[in-house]
PALUMDREN-37561 format. One record per atom (N, C-alpha, C, CB): x, y, z; residue in one letter. Coordinates in steps of 0.001 Angstrom, whole numbers, always signed. Each point is the difference from the previous one (the first is absolute). Glycine has a CB too. Layout:
BEGIN
<node <X,Y,Z>,'a'>,
...
This chain:
BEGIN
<node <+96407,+51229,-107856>,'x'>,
<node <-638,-1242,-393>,'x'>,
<node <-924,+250,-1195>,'x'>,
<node <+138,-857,+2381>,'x'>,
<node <-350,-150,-3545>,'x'>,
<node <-612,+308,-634>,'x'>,
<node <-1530,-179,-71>,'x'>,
<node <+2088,-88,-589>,'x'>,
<node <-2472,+208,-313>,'x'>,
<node <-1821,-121,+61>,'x'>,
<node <-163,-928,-863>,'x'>,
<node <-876,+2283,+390>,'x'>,
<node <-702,-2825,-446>,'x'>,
<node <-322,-1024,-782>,'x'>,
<node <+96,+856,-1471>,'x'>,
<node <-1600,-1581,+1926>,'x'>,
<node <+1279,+2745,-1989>,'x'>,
<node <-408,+274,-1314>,'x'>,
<node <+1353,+325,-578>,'x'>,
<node <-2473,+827,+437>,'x'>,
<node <+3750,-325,+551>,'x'>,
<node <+1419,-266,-683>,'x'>,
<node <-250,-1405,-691>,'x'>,
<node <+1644,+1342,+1878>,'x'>,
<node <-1391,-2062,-1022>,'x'>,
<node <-7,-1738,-361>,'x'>,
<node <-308,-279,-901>,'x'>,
<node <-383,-618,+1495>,'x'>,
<node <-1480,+1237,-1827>,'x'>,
<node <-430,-230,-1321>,'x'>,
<node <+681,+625,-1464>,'x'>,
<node <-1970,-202,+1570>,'x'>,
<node <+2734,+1249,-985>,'x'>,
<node <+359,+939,-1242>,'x'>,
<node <+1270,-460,-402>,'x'>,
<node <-1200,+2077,+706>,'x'>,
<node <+2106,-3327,+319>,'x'>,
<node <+1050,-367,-226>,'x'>,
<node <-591,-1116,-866>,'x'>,
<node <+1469,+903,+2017>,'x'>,
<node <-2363,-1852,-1348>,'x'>,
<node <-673,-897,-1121>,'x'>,
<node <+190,+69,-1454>,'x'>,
<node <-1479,+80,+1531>,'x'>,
<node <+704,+905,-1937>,'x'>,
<node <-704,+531,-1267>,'x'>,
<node <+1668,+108,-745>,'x'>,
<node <-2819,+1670,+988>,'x'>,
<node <+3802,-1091,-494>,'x'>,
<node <+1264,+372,-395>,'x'>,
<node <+304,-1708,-225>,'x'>,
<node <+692,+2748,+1447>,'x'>,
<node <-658,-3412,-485>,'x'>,
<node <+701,-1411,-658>,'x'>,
<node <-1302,-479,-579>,'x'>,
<node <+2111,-798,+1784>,'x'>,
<node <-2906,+202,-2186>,'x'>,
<node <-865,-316,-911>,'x'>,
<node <+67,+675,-1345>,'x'>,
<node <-1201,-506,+1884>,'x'>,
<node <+1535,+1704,-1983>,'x'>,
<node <+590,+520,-1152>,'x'>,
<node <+1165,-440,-688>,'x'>,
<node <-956,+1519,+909>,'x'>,
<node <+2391,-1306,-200>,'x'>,
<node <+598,-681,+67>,'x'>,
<node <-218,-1551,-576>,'x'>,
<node <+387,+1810,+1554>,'x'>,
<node <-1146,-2266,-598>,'x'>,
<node <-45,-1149,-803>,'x'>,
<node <-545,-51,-1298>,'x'>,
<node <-31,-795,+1907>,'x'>,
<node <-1044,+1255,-1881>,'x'>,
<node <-815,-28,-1936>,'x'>,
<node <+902,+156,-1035>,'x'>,
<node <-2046,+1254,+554>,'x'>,
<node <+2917,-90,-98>,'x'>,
<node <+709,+266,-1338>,'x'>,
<node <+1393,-1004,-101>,'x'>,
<node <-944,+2742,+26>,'x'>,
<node <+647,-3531,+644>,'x'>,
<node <+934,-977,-180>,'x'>,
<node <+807,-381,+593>,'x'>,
<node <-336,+439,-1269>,'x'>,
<node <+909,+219,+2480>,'x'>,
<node <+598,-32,+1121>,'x'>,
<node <-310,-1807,+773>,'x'>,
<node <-348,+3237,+82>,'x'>,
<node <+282,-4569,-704>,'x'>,
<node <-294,-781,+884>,'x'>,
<node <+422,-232,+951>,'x'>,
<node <-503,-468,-1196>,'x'>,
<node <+2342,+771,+1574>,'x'>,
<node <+688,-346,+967>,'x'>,
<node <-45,+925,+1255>,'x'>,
<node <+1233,-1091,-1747>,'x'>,
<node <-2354,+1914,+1119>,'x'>,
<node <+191,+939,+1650>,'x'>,
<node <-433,-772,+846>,'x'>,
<node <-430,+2232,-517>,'x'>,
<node <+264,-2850,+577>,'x'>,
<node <-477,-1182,+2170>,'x'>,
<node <+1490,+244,+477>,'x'>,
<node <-1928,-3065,-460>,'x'>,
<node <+2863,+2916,-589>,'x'>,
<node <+1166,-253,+793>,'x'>,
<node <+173,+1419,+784>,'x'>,
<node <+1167,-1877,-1748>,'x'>,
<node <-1460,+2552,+1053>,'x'>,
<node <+184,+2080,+872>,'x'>,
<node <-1377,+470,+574>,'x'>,
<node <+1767,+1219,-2108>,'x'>,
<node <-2217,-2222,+2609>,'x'>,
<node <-1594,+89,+156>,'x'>,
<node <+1049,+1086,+2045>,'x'>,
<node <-2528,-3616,-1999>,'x'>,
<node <+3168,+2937,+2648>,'x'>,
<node <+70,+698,+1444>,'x'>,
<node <+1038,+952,-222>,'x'>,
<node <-668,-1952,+1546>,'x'>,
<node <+1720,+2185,-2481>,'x'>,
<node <+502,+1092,+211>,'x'>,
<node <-865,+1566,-472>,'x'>,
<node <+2110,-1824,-161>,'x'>,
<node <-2853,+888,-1418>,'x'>,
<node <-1278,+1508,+154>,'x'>,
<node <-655,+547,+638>,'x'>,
<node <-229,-404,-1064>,'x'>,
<node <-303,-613,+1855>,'x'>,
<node <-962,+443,+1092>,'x'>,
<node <+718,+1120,+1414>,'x'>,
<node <-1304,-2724,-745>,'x'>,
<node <+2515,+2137,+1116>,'x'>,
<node <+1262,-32,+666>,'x'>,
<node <+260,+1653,-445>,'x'>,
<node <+949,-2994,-157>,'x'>,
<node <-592,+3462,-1034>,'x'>,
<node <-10,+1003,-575>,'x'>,
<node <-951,+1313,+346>,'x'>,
<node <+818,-1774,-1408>,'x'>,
<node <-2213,+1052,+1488>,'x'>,
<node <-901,+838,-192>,'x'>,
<node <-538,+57,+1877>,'x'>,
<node <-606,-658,-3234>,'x'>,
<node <+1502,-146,+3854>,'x'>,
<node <-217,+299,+1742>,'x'>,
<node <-1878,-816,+30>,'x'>,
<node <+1936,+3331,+511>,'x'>,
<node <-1730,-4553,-1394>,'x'>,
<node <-1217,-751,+476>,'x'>,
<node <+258,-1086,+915>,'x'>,
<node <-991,+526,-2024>,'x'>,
<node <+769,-164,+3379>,'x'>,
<node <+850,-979,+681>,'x'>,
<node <-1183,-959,+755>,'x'>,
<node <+2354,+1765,+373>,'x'>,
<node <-2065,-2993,+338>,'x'>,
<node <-458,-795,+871>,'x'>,
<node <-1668,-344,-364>,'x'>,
<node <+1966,+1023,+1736>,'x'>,
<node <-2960,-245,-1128>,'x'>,
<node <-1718,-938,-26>,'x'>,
<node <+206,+814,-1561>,'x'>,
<node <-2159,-220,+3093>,'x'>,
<node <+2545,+1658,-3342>,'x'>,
<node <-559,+436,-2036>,'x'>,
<node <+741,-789,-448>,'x'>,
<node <-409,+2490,-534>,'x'>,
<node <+1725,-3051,+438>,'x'>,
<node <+838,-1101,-635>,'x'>,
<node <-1076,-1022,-154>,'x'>,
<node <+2412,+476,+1067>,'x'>,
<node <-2775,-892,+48>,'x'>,
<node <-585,-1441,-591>,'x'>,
<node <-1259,+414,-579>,'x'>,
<node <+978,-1693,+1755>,'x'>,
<node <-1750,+2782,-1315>,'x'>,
<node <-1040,+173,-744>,'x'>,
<node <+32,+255,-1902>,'x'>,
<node <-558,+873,+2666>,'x'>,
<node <+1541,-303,-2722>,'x'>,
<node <+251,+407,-1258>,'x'>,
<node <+250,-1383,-1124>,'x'>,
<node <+1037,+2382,+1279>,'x'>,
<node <+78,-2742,-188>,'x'>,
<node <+520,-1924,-876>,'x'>,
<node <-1099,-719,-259>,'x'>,
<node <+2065,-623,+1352>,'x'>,
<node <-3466,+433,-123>,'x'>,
<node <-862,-699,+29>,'x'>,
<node <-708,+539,-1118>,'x'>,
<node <+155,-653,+2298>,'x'>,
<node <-412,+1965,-3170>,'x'>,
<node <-854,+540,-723>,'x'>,
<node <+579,-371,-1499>,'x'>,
<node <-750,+1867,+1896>,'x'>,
<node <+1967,-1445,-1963>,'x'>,
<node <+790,+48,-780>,'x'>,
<node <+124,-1907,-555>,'x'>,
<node <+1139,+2767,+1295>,'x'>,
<node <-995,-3791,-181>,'x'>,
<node <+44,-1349,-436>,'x'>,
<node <-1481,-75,-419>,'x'>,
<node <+1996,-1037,+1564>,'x'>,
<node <-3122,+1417,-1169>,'x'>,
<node <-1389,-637,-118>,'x'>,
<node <-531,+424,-1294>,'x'>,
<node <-480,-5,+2467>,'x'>,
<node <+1338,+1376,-2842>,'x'>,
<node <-350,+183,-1341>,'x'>,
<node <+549,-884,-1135>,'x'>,
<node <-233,+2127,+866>,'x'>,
<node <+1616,-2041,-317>,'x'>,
<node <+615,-1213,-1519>,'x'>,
<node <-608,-1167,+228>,'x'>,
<node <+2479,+651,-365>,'x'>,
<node <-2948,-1427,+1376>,'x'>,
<node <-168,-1186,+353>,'x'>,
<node <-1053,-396,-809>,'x'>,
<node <+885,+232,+2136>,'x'>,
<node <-2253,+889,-2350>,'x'>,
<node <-977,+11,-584>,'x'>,
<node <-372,+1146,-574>,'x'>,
<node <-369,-1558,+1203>,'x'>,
<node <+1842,+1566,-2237>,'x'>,
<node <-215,+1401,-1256>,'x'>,
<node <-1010,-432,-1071>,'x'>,
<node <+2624,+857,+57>,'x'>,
<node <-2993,-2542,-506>,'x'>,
<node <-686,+43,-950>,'x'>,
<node <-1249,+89,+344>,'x'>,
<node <+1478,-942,-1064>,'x'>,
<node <-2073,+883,+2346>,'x'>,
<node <-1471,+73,+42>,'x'>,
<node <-256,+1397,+588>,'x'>,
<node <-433,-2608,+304>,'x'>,
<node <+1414,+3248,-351>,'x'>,
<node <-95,+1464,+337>,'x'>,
<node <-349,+1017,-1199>,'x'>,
<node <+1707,-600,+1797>,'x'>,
<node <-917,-74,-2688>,'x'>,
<node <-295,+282,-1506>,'x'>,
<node <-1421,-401,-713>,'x'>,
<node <+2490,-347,-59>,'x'>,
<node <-2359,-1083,+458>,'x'>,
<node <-1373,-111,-728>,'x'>,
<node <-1352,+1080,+1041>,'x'>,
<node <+913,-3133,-1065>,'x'>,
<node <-430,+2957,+2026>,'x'>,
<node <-1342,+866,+359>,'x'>,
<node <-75,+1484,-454>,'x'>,
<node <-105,-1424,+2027>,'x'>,
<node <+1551,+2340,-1909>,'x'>,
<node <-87,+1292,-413>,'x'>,
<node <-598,-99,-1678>,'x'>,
<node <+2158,+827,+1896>,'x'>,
<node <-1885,-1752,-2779>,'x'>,
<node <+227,+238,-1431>,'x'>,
<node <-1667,-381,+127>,'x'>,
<node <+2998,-651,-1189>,'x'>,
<node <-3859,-2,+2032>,'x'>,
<node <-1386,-390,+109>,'x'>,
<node <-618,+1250,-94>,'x'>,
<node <+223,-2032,+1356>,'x'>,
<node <+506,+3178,-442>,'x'>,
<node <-467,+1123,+53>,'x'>,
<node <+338,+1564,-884>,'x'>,
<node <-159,-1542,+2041>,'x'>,
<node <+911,+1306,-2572>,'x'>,
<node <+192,+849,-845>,'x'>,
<node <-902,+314,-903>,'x'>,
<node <+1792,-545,+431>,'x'>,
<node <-2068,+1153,-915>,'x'>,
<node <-946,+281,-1229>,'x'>,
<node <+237,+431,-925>,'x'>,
<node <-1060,+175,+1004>,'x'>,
<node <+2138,+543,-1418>,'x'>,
<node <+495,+724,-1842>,'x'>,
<node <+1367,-823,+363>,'x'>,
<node <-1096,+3251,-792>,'x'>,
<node <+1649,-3865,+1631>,'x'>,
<node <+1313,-209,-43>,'x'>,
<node <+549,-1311,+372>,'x'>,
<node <-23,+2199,+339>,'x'>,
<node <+1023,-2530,-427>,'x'>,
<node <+847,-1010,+333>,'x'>,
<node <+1478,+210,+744>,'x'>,
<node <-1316,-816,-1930>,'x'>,
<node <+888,-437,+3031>,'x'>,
<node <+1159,+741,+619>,'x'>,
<node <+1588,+447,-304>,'x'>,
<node <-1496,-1048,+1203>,'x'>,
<node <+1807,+167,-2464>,'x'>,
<node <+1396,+227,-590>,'x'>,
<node <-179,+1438,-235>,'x'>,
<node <+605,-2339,-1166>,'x'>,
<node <-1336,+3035,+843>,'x'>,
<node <-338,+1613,-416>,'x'>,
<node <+228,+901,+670>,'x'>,
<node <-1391,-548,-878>,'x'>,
<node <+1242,-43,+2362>,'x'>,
<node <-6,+1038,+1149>,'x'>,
<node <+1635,+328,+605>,'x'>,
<node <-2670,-1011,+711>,'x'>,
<node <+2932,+2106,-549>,'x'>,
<node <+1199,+465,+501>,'x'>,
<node <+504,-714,+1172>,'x'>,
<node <-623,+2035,-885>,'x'>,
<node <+1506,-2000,+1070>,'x'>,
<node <+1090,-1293,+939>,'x'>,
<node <-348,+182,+1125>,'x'>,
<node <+2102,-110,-1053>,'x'>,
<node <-2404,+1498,+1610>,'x'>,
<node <-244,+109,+1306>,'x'>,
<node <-1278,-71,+98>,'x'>,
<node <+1771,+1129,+499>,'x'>,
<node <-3048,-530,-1304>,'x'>,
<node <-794,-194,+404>,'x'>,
<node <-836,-1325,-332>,'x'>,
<node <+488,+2282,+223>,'x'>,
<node <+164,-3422,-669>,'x'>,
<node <+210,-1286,+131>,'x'>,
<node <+405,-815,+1670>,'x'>,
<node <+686,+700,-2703>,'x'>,
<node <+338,-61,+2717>,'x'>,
<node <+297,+122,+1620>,'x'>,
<node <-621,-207,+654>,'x'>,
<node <+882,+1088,-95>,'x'>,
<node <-1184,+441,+336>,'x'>,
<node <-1305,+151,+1061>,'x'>,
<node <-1357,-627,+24>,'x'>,
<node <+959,+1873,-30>,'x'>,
<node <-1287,-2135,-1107>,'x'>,
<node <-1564,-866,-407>,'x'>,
<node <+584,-1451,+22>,'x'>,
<node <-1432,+1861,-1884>,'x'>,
<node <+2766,-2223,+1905>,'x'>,
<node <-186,-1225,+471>,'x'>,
<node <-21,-342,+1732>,'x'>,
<node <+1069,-351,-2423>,'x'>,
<node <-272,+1399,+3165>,'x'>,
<node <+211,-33,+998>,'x'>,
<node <-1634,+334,+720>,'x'>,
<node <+2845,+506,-553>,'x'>,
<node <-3417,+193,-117>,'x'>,
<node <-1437,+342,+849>,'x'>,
<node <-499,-1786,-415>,'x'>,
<node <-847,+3540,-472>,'x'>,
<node <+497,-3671,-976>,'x'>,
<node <-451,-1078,+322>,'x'>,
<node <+201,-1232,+1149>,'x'>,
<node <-75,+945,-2037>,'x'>,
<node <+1322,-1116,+2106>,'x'>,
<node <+276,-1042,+783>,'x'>,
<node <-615,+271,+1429>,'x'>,
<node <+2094,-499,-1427>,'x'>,
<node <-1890,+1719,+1667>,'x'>,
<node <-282,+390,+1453>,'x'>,
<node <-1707,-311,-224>,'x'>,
<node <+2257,+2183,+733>,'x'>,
<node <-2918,-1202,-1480>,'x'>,
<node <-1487,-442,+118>,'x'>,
<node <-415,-1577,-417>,'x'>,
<node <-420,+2568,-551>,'x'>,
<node <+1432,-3861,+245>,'x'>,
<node <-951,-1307,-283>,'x'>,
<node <+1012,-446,+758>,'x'>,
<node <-1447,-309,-2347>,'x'>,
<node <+2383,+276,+3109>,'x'>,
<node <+458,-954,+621>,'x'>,
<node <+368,+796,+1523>,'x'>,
<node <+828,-1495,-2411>,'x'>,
<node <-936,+2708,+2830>,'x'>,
<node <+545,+501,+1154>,'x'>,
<node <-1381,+344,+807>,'x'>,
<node <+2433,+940,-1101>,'x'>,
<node <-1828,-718,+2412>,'x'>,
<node <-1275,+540,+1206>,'x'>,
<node <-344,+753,+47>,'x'>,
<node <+320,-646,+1063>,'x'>,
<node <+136,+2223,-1418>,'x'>,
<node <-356,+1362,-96>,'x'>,
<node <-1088,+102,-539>,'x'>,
<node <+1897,+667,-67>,'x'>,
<node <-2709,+456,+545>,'x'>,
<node <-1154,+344,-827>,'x'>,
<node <-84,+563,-1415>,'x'>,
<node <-513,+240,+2072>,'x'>,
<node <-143,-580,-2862>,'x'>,
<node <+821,+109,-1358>,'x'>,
<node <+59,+1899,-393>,'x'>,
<node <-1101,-3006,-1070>,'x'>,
<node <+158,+3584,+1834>,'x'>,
<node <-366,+1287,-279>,'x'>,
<node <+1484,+440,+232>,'x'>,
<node <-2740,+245,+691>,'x'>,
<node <+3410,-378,+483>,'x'>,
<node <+1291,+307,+279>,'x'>,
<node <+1115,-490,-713>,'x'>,
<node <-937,+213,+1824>,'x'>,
<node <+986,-1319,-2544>,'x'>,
<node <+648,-182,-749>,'x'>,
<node <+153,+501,-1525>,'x'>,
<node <-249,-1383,+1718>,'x'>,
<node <-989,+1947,-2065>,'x'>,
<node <-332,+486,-945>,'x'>,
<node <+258,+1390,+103>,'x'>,
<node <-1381,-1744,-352>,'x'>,
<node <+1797,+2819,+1871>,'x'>,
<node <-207,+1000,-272>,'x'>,
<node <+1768,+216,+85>,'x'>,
<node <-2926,+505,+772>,'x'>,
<node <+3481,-1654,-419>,'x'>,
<node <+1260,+74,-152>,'x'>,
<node <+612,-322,-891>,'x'>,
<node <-160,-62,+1551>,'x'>,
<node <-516,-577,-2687>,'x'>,
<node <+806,-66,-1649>,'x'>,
<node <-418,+1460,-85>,'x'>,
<node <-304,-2729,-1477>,'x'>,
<node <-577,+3343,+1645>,'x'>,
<node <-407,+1347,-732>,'x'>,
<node <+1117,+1038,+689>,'x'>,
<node <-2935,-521,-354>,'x'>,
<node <+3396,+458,+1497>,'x'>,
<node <+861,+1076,+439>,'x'>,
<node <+1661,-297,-867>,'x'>,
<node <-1601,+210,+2776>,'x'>,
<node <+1837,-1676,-2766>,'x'>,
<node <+1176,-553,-506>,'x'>,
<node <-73,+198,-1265>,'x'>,
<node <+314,-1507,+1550>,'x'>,
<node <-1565,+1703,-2374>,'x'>,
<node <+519,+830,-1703>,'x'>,
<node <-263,+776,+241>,'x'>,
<node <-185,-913,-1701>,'x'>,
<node <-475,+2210,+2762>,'x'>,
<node <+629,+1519,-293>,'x'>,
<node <+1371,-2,-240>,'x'>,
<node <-1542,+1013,+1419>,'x'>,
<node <+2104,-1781,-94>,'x'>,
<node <+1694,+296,-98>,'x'>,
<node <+675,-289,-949>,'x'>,
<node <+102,-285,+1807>,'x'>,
<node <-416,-957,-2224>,'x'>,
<node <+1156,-895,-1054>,'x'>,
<node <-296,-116,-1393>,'x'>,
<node <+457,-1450,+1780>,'x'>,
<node <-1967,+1567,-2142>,'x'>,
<node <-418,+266,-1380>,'x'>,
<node <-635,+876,-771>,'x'>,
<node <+155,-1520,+519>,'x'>,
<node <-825,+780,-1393>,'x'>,
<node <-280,+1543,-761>,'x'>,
<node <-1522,+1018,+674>,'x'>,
<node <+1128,-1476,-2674>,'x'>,
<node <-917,+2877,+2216>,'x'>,
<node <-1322,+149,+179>,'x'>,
<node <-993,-563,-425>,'x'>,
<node <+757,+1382,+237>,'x'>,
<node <-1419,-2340,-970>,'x'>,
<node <-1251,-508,-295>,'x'>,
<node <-48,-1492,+728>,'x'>,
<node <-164,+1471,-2360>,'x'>,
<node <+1001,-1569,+3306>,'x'>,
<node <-114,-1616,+855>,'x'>,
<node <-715,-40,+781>,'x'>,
<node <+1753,-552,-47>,'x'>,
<node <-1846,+1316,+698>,'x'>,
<node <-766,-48,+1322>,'x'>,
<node <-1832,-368,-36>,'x'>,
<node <+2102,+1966,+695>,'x'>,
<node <-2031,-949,-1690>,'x'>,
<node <-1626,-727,-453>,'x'>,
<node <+224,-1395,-712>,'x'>,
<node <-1203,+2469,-578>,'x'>,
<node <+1705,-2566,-201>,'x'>,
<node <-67,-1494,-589>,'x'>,
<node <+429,-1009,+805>,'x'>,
<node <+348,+822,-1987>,'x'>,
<node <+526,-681,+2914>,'x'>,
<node <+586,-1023,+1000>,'x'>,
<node <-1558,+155,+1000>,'x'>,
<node <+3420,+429,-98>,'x'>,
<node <-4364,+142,+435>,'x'>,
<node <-683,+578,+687>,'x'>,
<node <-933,-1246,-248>,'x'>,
<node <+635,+2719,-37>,'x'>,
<node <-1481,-2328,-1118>,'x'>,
<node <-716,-571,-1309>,'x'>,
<node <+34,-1986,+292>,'x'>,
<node <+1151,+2640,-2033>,'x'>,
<node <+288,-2546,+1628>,'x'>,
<node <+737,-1383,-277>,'x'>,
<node <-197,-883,+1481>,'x'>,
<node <+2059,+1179,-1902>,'x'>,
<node <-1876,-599,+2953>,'x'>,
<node <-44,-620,+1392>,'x'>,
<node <-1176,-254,+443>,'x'>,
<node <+1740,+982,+526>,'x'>,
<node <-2147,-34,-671>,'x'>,
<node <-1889,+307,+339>,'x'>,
<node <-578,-1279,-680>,'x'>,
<node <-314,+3009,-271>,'x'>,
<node <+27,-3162,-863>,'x'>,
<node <-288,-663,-591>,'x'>,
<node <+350,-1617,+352>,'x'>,
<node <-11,+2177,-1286>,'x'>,
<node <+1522,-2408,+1169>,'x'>,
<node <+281,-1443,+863>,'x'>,
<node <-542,-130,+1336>,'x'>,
<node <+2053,-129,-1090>,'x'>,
<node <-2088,+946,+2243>,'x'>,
<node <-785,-184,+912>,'x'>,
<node <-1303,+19,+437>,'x'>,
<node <+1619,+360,-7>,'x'>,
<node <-2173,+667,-1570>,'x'>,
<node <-1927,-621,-58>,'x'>,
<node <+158,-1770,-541>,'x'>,
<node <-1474,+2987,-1243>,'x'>,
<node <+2434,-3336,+677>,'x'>,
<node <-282,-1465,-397>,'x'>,
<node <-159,-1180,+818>,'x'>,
<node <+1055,+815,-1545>,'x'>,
<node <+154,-335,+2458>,'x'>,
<node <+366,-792,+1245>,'x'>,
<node <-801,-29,+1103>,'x'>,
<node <+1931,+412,-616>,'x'>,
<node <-3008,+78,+918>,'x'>,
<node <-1113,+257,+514>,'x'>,
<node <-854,-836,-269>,'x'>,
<node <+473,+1864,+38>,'x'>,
């Protein structure tokens, strides 16, 4: 069975996917998951994360790009776009405590991005959740 933080890491993979242009992935939204053995309560958890982000990608944006400081988000690498959108959503619209959500974008760009993400995704989250406060 998988874990939430699979789930999340399958996320980040279709949200990528999608950025770079991929719009029609909804349609391969369950055989990916299906693929990656995300089955039953992580299935829906993942869909539920994965819809809440597109649903409200532009105020996810405006809040990350609120927080940025030398940058813009078109600038930032695909995945770690990803993941800072996916933390965002979780810290302004989800139940988790944001510390945990935040320490799980930071484990999800060891894996998937570059070395210098983790602090800046770190930075970037922190920051939206001192706002939201």
């Amino acid at each position: 069975m998988a874990t939430r933080h699979q789930s999340r890491e399958s996320v980040v993979t279709l949200l990528y996917a999608y950025d770079i242009g991929n719009n029609d992935i909804e349609k391969y939204l369950d055989e990916i998951l299906e693929d990656k053995k995300i089955r039953n309560k992580q299935k829906e958890f993942a869909l539920s994360l994965y819809n809440g982000v597109i649903d409200n990608l532009d105020k996810i944006d405006e809040e990350i790009n609120k927080h940025l400081k030398e940058w813009k988000l078109e600038s930032i690498g695909n995945i770690e776009r990803a993941i800072l959108r996916l933390g965002a959503y979780e810290i302004l619209f989800g139940e988790l405590d944001s510390a945990v959500v935040i320490n799980e974008a930071i484990e999800l760009s060891k894996t998937l991005a570059s070395d210098t993400a983790p602090k800046f995704i770190n930075g970037v989250l922190d920051s939206i959740k001192r706002d939201k406060v």
